[in-house]
TIRO-2110 file (N, C-alpha, C; in Angstrom, 1 decimal):
// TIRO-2110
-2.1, 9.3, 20.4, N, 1, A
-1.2, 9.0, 19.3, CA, 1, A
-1.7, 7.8, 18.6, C, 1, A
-1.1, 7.5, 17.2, N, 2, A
-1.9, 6.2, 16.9, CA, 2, A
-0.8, 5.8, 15.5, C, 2, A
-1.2, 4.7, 15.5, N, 3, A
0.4, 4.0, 14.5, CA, 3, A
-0.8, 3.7, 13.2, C, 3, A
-0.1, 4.0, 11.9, N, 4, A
-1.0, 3.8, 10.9, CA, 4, A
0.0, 2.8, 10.0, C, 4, A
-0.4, 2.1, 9.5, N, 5, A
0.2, 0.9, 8.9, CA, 5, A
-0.4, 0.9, 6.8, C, 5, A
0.5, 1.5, 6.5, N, 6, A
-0.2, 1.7, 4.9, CA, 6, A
0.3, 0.4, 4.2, C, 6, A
-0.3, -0.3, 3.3, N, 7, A
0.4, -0.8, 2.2, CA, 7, A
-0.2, -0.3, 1.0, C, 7, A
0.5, -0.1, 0.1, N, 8, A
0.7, 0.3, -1.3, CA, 8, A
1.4, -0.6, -1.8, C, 8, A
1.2, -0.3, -3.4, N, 9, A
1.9, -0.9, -4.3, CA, 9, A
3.2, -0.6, -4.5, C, 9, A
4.6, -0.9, -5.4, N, 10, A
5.5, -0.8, -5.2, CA, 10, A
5.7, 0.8, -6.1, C, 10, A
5.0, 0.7, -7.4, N, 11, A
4.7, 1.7, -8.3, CA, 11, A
4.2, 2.6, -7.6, C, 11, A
3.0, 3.1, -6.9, N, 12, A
2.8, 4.5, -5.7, CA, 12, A
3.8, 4.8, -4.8, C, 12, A
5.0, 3.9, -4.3, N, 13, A
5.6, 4.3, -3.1, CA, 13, A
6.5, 5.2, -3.0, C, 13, A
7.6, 5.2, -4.1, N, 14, A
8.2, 6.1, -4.5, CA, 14, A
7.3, 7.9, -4.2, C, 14, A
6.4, 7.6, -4.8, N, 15, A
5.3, 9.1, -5.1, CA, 15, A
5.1, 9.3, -3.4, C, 15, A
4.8, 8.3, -2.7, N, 16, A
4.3, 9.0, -1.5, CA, 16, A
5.1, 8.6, -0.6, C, 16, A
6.3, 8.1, -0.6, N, 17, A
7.8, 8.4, 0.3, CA, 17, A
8.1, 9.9, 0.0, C, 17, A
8.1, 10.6, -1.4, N, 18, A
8.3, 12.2, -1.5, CA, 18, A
7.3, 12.8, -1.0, C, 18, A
6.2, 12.5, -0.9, N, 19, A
4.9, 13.4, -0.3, CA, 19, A
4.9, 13.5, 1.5, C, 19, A
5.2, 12.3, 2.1, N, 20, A
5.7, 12.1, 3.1, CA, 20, A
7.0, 13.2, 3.7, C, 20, A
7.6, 13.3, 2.9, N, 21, A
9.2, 14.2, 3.0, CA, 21, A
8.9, 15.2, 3.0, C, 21, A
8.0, 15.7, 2.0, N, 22, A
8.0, 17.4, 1.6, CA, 22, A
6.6, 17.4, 2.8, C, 22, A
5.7, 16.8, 3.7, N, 23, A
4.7, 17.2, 4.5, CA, 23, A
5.3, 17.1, 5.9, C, 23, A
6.6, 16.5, 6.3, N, 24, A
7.4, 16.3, 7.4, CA, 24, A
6.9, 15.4, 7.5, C, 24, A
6.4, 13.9, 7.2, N, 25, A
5.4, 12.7, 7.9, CA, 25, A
7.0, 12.3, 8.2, C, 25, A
7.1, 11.4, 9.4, N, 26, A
8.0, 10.4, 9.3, CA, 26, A
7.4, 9.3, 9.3, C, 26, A
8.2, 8.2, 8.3, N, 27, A
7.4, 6.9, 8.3, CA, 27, A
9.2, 5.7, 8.0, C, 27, A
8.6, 4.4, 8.5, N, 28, A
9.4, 3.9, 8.1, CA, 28, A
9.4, 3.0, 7.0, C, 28, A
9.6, 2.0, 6.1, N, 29, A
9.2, 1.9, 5.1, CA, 29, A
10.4, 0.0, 4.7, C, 29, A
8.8, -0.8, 4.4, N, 30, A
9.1, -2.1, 4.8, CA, 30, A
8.8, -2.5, 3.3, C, 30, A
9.6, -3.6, 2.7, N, 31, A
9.3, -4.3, 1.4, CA, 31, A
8.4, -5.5, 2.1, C, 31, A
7.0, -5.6, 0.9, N, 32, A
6.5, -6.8, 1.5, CA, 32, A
5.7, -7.3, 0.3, C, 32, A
4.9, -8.3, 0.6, N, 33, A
4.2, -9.0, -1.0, CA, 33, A
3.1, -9.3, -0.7, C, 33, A
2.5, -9.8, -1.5, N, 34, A
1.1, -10.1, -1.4, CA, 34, A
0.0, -9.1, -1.7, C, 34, A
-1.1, -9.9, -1.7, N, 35, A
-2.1, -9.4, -2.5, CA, 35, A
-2.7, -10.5, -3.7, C, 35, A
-3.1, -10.5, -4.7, N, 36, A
-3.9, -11.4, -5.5, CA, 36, A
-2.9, -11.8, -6.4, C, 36, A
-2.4, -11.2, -6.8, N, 37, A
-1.0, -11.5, -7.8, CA, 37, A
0.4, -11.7, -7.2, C, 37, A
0.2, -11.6, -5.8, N, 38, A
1.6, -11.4, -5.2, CA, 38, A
2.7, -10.8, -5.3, C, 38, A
2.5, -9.6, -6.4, N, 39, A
3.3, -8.8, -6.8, CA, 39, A
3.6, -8.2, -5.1, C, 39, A
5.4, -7.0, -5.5, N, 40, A
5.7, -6.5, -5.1, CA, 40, A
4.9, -5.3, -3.8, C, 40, A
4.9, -5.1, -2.7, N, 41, A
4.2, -3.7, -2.1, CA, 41, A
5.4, -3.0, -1.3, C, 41, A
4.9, -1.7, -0.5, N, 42, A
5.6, -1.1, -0.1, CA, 42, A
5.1, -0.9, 1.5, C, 42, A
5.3, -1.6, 2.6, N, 43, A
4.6, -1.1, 3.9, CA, 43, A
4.9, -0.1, 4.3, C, 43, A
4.6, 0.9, 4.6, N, 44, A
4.8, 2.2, 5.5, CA, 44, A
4.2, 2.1, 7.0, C, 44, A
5.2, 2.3, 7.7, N, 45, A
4.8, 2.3, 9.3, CA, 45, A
4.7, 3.8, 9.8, C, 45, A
4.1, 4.9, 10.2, N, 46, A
4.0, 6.0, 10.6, CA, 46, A
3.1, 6.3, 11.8, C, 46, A
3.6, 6.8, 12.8, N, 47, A
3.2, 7.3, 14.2, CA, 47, A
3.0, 8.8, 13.8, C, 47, A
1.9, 8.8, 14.4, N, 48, A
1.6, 10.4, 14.5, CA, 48, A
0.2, 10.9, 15.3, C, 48, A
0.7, 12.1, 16.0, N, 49, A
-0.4, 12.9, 17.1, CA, 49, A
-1.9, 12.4, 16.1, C, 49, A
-3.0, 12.1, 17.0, N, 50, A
-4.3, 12.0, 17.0, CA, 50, A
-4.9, 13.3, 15.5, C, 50, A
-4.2, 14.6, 16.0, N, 51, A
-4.7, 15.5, 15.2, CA, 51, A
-4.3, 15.8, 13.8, C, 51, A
-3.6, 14.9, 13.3, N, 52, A
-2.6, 14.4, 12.1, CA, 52, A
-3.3, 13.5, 11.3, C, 52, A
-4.0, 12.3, 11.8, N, 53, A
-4.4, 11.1, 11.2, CA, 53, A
-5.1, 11.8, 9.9, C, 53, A
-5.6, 12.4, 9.9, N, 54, A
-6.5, 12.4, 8.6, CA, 54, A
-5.7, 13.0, 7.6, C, 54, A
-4.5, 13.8, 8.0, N, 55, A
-4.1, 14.7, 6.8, CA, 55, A
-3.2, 13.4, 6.2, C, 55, A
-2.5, 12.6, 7.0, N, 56, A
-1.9, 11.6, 6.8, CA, 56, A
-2.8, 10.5, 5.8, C, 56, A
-3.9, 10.3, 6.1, N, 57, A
-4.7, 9.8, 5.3, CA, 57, A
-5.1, 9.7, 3.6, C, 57, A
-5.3, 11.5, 3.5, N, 58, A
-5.5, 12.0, 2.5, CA, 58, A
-4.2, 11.5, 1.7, C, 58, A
-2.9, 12.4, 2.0, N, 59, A
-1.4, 11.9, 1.4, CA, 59, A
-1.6, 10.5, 1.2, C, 59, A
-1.9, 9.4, 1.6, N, 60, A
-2.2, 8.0, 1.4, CA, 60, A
-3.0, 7.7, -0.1, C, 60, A
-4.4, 8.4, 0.2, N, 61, A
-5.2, 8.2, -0.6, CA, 61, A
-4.9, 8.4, -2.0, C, 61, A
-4.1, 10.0, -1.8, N, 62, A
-4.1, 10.8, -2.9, CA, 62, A
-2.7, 9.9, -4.2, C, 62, A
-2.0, 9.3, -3.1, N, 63, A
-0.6, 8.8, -3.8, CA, 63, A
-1.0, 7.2, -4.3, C, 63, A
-2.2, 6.6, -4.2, N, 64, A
-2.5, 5.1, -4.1, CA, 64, A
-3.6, 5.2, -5.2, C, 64, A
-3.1, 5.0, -6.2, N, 65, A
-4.7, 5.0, -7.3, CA, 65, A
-4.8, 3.1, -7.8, C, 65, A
-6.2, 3.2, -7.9, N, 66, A
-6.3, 2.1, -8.3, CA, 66, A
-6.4, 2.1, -10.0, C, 66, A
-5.9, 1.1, -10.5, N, 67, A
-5.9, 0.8, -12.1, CA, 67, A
-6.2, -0.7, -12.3, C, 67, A
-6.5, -0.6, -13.6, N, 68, A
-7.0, -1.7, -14.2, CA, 68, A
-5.5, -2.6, -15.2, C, 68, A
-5.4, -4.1, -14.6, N, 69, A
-4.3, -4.7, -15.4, CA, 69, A
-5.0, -5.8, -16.0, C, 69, A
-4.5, -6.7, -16.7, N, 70, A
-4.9, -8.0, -17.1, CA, 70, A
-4.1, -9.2, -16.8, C, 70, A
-4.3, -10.2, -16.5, N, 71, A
-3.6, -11.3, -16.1, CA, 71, A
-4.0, -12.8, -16.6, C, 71, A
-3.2, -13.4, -16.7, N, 72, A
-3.4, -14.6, -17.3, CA, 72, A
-3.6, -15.9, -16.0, C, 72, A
-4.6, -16.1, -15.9, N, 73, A
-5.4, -17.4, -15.2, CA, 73, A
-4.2, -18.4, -15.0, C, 73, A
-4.3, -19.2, -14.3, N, 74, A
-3.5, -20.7, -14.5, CA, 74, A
-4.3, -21.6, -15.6, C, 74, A
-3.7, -22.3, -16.5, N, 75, A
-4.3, -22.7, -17.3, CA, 75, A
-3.6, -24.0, -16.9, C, 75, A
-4.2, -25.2, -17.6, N, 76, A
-3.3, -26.3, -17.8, CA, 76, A
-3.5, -27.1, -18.8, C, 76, A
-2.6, -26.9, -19.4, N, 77, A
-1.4, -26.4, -20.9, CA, 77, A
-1.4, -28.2, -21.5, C, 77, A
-1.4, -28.8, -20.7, N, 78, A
-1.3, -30.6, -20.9, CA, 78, A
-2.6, -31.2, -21.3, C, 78, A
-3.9, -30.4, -20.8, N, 79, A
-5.1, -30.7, -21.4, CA, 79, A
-5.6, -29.9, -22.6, C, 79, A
-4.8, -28.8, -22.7, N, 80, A
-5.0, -28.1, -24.4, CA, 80, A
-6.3, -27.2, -23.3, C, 80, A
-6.0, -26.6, -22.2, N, 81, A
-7.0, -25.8, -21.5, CA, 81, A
-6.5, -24.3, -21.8, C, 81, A
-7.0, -23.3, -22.5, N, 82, A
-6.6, -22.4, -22.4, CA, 82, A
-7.7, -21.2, -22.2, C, 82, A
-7.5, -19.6, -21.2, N, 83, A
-8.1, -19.3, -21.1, CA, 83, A
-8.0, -18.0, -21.6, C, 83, A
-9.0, -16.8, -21.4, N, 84, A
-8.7, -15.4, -21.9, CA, 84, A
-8.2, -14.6, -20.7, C, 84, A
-7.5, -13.6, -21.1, N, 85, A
-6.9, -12.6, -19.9, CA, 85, A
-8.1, -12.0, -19.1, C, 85, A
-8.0, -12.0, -17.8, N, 86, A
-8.5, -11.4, -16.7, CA, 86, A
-8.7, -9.9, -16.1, C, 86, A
-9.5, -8.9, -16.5, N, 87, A
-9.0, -7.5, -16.4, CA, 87, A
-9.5, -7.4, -14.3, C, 87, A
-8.1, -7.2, -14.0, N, 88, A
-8.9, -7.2, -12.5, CA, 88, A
-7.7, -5.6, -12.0, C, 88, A
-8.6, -5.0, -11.0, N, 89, A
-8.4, -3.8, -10.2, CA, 89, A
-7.2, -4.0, -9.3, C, 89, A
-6.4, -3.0, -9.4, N, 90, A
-5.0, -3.6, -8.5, CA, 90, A
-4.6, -2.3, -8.7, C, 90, A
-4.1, -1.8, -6.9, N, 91, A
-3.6, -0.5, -6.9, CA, 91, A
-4.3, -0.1, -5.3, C, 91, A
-4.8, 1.2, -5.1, N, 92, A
-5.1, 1.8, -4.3, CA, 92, A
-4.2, 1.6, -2.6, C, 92, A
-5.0, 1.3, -1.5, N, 93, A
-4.3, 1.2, -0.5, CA, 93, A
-4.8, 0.4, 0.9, C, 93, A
-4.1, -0.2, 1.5, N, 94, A
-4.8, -0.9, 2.7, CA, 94, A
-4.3, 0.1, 3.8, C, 94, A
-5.2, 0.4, 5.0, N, 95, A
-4.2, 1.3, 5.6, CA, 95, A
-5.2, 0.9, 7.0, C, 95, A
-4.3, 0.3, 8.1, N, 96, A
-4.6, 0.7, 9.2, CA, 96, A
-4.1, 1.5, 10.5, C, 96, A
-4.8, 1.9, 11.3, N, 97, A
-5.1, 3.2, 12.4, CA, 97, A
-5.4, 2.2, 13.6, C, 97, A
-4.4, 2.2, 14.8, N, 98, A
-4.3, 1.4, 15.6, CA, 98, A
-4.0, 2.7, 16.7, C, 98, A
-4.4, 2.5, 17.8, N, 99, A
-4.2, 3.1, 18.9, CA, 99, A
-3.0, 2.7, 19.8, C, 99, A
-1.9, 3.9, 20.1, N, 100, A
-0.5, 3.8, 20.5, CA, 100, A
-1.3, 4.0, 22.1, C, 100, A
-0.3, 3.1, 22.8, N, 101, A
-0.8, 3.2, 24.2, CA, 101, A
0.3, 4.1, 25.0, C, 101, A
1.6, 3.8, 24.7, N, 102, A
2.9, 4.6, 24.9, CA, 102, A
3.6, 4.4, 24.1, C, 102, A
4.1, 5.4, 24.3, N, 103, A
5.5, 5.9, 22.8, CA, 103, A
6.6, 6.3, 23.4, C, 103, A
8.1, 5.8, 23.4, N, 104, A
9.2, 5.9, 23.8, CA, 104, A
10.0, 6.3, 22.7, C, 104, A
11.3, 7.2, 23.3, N, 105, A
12.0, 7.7, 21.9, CA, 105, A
13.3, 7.5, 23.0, C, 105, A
14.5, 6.4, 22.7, N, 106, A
15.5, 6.5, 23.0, CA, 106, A
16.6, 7.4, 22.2, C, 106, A
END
């Protein structure tokens, strides 16, 4: 068995909480932040048999696209410092696959 730990963005999670539902995944599903902008994410916790991992993966992959935003630098505004917007990559998925040593279900 093995526990996979997804983070996504808050915009993919929605899409792959339904992908999760209509494939039977169970997952549980944690608000958290961080990342380069500290914007919003979505953690997904999901346990599942060894022979699952990959399909579970794919549904990951497929719901987590990466896109291009633009952001504005810290400038400081007191010295007349100003800069131009920043086009940086934000999106896709961090996902780890950890080995369950025992699993209990009260």
């Amino acid at each position: 068995m093995k526990l996979i730990y997804a983070i996504v963005q808050n915009k993919d999670a929605g899409r792959l909480s339904k992908k999760f539902n209509e494939n039977n995944v169970r997952a549980t599903k944690l608000a958290s932040t961080g990342g380069f902008l500290s914007e919003g994410n979505t953690t997904f916790i999901i346990g599942v048999q060894d022979e699952k991992v990959d399909s579970v993966l794919e549904l990951i992959k497929d719901c987590s696209q990466k896109r291009q935003e633009f952001v504005n630098p810290v400038v400081n505004s007191h010295a007349g410092e100003f800069t131009q917007p920043l086009e940086i990559t934000v999106g896709g998925a961090i996902v780890f696959v950890t080995p369950v040593d025992e699993f209990k279900r009260f």
